[in-house]
DSSP file (Angstrom, degrees, kcal/mol; ACC not computed):
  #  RESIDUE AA STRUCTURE BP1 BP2  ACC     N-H-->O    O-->H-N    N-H-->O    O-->H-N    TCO  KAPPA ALPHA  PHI   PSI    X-CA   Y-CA   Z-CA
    1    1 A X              0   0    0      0, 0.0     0, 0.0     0, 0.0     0, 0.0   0.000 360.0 360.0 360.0 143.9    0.0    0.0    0.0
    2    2 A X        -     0   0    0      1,-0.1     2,-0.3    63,-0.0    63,-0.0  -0.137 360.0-131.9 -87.8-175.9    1.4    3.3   -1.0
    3    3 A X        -     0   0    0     56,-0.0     2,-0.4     2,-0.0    -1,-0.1  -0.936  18.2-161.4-133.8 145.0    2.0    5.9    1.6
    4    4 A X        -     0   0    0     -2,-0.3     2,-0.3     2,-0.0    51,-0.1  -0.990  18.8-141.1-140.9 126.1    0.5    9.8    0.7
    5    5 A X        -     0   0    0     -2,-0.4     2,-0.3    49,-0.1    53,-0.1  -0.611  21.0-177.5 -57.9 126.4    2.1   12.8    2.8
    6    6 A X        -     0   0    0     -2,-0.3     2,-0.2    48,-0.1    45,-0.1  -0.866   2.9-173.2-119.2 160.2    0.8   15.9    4.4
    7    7 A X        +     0   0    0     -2,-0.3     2,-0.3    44,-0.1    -2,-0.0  -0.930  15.2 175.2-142.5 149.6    2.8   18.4    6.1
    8    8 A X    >   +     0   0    0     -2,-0.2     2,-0.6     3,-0.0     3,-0.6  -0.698  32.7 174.2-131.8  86.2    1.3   21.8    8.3
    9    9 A X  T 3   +     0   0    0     -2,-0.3    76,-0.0     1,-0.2    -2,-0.0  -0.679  58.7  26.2-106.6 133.9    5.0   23.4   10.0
   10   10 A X  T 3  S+     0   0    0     -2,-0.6    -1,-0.2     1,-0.1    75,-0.0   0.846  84.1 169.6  99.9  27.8    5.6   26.5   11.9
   11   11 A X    <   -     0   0    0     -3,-0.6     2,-0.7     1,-0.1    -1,-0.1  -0.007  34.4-135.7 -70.6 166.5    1.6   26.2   13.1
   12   12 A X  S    S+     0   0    0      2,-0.1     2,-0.2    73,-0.0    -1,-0.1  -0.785  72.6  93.6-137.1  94.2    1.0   28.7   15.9
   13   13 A X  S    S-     0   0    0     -2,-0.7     2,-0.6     4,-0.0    72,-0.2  -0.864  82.5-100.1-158.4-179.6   -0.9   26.5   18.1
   14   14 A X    >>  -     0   0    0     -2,-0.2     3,-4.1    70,-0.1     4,-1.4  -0.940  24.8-128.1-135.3 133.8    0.5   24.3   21.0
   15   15 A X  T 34 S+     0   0    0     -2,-0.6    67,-0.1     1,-0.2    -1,-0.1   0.479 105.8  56.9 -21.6 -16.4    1.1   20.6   20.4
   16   16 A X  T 34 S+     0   0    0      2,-0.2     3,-0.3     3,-0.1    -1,-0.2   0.613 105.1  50.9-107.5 -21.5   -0.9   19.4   23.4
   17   17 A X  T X> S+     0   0    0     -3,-4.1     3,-1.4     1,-0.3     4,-1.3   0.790 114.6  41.3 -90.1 -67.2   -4.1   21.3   22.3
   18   18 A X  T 3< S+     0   0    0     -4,-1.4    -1,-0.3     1,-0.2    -2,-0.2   0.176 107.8  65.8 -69.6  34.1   -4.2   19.7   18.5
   19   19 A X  T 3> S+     0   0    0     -3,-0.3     4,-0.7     2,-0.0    -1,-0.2  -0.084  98.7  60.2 -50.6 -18.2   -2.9   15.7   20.1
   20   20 A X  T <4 S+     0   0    0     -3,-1.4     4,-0.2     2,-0.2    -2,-0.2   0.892 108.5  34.1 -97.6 -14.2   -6.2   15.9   21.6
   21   21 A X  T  < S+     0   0    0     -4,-1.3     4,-0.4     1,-0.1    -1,-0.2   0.711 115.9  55.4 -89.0  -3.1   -8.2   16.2   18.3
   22   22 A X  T  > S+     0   0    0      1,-0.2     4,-0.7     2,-0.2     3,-0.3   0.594  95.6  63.9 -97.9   1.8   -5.9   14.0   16.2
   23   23 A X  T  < S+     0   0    0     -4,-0.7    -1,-0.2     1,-0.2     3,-0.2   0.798  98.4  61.7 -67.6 -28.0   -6.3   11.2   18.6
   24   24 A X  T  4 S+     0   0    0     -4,-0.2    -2,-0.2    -5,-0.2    -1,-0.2   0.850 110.1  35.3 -47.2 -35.2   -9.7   11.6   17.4
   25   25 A X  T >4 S+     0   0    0     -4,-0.4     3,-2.6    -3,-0.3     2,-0.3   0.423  79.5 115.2-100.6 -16.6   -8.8   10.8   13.9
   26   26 A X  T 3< S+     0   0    0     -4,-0.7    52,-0.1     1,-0.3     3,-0.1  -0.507  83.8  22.9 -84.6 139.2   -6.1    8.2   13.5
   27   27 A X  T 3  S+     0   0    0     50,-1.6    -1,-0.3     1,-0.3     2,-0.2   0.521  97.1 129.8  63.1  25.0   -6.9    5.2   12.0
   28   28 A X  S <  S-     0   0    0     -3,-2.6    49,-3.0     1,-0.1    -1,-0.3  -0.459  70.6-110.0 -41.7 141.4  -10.1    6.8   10.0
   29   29 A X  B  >  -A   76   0A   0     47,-0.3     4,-1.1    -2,-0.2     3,-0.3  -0.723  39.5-110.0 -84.6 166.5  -10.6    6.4    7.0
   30   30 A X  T  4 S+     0   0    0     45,-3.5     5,-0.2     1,-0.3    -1,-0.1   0.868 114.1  57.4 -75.2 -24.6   -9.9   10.1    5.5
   31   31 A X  T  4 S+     0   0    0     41,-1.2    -1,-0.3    44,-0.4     3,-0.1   0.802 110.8  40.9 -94.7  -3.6  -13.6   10.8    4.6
   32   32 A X  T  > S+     0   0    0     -3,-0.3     4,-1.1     1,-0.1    -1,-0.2   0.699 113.4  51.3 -86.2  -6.9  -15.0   10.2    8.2
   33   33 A X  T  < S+     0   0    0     -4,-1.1    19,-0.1     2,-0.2    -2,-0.1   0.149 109.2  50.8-112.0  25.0  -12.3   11.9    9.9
   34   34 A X  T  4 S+     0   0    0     -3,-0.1     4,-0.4     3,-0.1    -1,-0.2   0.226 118.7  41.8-119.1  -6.4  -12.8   15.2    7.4
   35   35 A X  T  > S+     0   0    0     -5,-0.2     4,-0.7     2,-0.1    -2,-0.2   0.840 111.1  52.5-115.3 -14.3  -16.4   14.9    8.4
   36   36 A X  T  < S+     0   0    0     -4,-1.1    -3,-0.1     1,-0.1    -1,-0.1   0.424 112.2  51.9 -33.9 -28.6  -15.4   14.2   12.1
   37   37 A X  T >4 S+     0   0    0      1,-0.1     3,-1.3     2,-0.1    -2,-0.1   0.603  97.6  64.0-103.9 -28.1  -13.4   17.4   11.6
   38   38 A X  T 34 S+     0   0    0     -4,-0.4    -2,-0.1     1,-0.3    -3,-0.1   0.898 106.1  39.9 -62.4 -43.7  -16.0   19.5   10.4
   39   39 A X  T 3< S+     0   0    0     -4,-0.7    -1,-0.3     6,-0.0     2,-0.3  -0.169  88.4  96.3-106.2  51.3  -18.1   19.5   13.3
   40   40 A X    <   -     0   0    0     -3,-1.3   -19,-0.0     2,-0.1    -3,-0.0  -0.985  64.6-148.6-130.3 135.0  -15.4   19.7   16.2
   41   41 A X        +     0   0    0     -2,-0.3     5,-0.1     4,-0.1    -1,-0.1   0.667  59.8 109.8 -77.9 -12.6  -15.1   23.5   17.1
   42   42 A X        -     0   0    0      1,-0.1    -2,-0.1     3,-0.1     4,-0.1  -0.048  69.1-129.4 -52.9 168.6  -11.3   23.5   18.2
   43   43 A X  S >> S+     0   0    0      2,-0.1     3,-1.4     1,-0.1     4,-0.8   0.701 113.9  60.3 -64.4 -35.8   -8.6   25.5   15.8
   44   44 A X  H >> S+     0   0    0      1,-0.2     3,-6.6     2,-0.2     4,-0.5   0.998  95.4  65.7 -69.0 -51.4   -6.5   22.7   15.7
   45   45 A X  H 3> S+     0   0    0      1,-0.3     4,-1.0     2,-0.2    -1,-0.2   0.784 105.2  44.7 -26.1 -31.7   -9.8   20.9   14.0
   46   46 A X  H <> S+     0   0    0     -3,-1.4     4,-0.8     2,-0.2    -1,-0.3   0.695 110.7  59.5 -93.4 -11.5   -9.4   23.3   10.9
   47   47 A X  H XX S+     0   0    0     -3,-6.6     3,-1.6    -4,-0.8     4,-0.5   0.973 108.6  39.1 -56.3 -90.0   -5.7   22.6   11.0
   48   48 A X  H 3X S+     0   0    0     -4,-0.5     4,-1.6     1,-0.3    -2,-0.2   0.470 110.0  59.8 -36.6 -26.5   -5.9   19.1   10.6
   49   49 A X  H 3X S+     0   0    0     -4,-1.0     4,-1.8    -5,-0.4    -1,-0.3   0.678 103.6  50.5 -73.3 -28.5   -8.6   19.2    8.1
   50   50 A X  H << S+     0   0    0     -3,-1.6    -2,-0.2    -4,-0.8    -1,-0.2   0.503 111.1  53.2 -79.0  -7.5   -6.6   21.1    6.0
   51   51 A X  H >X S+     0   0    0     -4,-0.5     4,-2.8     2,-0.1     3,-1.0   0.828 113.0  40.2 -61.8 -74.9   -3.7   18.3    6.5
   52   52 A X  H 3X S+     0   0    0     -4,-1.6     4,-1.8     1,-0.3     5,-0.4   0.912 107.8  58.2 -79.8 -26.1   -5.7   15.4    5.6
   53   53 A X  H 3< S+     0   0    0     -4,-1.8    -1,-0.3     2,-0.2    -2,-0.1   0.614 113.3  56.3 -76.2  -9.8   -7.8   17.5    2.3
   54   54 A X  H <>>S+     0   0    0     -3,-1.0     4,-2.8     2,-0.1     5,-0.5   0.870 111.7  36.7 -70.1 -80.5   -3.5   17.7    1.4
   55   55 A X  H  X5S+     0   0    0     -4,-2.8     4,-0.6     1,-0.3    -2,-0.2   0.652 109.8  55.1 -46.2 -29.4   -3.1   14.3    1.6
   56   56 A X  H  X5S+     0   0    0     -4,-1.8     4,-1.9     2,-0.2    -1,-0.3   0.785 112.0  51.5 -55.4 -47.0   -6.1   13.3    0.1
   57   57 A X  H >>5S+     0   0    0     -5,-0.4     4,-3.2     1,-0.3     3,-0.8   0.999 107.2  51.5 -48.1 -55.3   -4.8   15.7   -2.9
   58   58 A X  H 3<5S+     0   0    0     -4,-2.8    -1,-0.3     1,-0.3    -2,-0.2   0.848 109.6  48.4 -61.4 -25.6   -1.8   14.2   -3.0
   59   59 A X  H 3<<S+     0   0    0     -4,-0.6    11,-0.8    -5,-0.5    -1,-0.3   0.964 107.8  56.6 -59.8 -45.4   -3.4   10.6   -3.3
   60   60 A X  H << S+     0   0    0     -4,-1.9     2,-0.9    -3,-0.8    -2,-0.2   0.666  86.8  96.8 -90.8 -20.0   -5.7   11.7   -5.8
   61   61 A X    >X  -     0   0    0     -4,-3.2     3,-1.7     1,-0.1     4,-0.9  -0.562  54.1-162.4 -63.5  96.8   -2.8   13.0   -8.3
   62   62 A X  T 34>S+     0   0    0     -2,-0.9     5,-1.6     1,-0.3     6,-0.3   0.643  87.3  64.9 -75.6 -26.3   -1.8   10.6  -10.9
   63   63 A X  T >45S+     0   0    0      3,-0.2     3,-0.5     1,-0.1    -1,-0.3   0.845 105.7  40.9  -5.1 -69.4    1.3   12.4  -11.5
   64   64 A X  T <45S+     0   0    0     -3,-1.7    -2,-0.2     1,-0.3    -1,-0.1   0.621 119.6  44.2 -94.5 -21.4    2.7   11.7   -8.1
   65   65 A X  T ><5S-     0   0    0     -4,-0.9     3,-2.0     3,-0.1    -1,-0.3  -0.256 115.1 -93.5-124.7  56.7    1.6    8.1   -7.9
   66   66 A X  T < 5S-     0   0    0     -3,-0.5    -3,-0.2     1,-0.3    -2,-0.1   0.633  87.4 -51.2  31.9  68.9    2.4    6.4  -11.6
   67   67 A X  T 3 <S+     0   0    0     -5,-1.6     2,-0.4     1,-0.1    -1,-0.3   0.316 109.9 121.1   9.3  43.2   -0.5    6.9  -13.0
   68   68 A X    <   -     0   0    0     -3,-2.0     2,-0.8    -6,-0.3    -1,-0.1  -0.868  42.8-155.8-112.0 114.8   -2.7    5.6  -10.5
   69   69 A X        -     0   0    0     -2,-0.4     2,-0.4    -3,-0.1    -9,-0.2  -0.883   6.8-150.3-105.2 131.1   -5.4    7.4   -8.6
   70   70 A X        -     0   0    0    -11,-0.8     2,-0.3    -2,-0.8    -5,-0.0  -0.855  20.3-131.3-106.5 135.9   -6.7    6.2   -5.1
   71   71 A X    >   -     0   0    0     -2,-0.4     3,-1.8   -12,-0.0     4,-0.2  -0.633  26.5-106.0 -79.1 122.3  -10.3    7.0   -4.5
   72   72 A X  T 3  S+     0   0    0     -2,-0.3   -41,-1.2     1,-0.3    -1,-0.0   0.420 114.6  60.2 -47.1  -8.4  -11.1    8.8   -0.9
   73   73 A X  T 3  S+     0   0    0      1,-0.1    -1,-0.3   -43,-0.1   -44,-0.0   0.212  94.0  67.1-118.0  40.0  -12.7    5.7    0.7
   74   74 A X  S <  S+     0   0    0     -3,-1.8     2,-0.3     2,-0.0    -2,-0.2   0.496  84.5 103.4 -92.8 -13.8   -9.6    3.9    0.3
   75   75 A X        -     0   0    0     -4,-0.2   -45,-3.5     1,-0.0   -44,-0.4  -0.560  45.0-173.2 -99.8 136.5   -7.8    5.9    2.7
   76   76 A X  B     -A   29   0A   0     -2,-0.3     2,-1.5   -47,-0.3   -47,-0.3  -0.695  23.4-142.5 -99.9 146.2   -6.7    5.5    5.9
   77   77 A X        +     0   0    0    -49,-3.0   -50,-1.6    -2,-0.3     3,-0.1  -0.883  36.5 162.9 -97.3 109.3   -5.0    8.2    8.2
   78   78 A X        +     0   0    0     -2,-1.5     2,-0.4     1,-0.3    -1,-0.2   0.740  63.1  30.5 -76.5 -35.1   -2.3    5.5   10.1
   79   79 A X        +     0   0    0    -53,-0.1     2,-0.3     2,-0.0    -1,-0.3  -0.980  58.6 176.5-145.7 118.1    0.3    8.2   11.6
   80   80 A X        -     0   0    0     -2,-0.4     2,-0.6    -3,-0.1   -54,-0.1  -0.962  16.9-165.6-121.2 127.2   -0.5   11.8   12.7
   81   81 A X        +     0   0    0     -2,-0.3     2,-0.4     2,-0.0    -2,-0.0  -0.931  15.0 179.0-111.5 107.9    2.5   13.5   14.2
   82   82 A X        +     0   0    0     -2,-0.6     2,-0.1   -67,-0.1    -2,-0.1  -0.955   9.8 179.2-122.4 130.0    2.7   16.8   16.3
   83   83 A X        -     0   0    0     -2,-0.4     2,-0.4     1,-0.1   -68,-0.1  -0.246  45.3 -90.8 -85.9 157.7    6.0   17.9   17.5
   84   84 A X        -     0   0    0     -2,-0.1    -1,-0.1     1,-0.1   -70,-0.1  -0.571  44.1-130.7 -83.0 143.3    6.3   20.7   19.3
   85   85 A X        -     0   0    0     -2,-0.4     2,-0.2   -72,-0.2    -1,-0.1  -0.188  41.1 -70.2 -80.3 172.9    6.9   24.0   17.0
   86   86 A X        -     0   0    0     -2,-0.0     2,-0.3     1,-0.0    -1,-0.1  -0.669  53.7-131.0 -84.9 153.5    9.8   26.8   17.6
   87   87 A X        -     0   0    0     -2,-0.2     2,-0.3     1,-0.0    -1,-0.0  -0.482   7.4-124.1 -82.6 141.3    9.4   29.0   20.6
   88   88 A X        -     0   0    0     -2,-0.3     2,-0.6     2,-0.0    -1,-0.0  -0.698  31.3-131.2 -52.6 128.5    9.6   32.9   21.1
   89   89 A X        -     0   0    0     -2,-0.3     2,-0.9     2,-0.0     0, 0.0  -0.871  25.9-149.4 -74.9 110.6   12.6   33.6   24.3
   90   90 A X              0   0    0     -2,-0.6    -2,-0.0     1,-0.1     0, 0.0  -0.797 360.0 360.0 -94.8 129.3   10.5   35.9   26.3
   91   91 A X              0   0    0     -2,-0.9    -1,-0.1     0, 0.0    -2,-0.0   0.475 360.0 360.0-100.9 360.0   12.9   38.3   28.0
């Protein structure tokens, strides 16, 4: 099974507030956890939605994938990763 990418860096959020909606989402397939996403009021929510509709792209591009397109209820989210972003020193 092929693997499709997203990336959202340099977010101005803090890691601990967006882990708690993408525990929501992992191991969805991508079109219940964009409609899962829709209706959760957090920021991170619009973060993430905008994450997986990447990834989704990138699936859907036959370009990127040897001329092969994967259909949006083939997809699974396996692995969402947030790391902590860079800091401001407040002096």
């Amino acid at each position: 099974m092929a693997r499709f990418n997203a990336f959202h860096k340099n977010a101005r959020m803090s890691a601990q507030k967006v882990r708690l909606v993408a525990d929501l989402v992992r191991g969805m397939y991508a079109d219940e956890a964009l409609d899962t996403l829709k209706y959760q009021p957090q920021r991170g929510a619009r973060m993430l939605e905008k994450v997986i509709r990447s990834a989704v792209g990138n699936a859907q591009d036959p370009d990127q994938n040897s001329g092969r397109s994967h259909r949006i209820e083939e997809l699974v989210v396996t692995e969402v990763r947030i790391d902590g972003g860079p800091m401001f020193k407040r002096i």
